[in-house]
N, C-alpha and C positions, 0 to 999 in steps of 0.2 A: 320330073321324076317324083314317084309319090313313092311313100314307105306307110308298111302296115304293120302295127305292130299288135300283136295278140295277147289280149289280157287271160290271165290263169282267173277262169273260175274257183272259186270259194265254195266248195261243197257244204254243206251242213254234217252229214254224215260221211264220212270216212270208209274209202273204197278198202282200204288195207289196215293190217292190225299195227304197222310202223305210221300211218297216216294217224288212226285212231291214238297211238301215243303223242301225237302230236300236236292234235286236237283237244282232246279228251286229258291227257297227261293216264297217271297210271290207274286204274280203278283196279275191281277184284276181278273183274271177267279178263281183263286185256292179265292182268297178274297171273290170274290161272293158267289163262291161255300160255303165255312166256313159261311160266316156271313147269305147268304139263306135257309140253311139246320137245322144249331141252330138256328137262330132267330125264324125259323117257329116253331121247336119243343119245342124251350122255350117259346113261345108265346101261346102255343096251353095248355102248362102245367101250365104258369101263370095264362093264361086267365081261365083254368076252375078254379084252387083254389080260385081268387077272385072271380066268378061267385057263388060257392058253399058259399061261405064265406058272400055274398050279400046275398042268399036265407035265411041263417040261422041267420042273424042278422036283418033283415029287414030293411025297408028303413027310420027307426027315429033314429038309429045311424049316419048314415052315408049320406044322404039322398040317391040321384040316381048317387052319384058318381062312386062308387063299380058296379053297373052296367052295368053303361055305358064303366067305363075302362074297364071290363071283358069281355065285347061282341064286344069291337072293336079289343083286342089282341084275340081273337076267329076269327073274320074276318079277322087279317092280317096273319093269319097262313098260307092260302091256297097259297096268292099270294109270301108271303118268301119261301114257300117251292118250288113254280114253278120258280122263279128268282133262286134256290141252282141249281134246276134242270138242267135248260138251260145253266148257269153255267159250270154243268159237260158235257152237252154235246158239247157246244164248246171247253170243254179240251179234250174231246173225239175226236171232229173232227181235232184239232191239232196234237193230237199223230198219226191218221191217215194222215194225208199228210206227219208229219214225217217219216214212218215207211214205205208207199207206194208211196208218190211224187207224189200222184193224190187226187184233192182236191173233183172234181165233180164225183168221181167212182159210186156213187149211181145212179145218171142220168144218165152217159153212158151206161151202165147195164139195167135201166129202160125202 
């Protein structure tokens, strides 16, 4: 009876952005990416629970504080989630120059 046992390849570059911390530990792109991606989607979930939370108390509890916090973490969801974005794509465009040694491939091509 024989057994086979399969070794884990050893990537260089890191398929995933929890690989990449784990590889890599923390830089500013894999940082950006983490604190752009949650801040927009805890911002987007803050903001509406105090926004709900303002309509249903009205504004003699609290006056337009509740408001105004709610509609601004409403408004900074869009631009946290496009800075996580950009983020992963310049970890994107790193793992490409790692993997091909060609940084402008899309413009030669184009």
């Amino acid at each position: 009876m024989t057994m086979e046992f399969g070794l884990r390849t050893n990537d260089l570059t890191a398929r995933s952005i929890i690989d990449r911390l784990r590889v890599h530990g923390l830089t500013p792109g894999t940082g950006g990416a983490i604190c752009g991606l949650c801040g927009g989607i805890g911002a987007a979930v803050l903001g509406s629970i105090i926004t709900a939370v303002a309509w249903f108390t009205g504004p003699e509890w609290h006056g337009h504080l509740l408001q105004r916090d709610g509609t601004v973490l409403l408004f900074l969801t869009i631009p946290l989630l496009i800075f996580g974005a950009h983020c992963l794509d310049l970890i994107d465009t790193e793992v490409k120059v790692w993997t091909t040694g060609r940084k402008n491939e899309d413009r030669e091509n184009g």
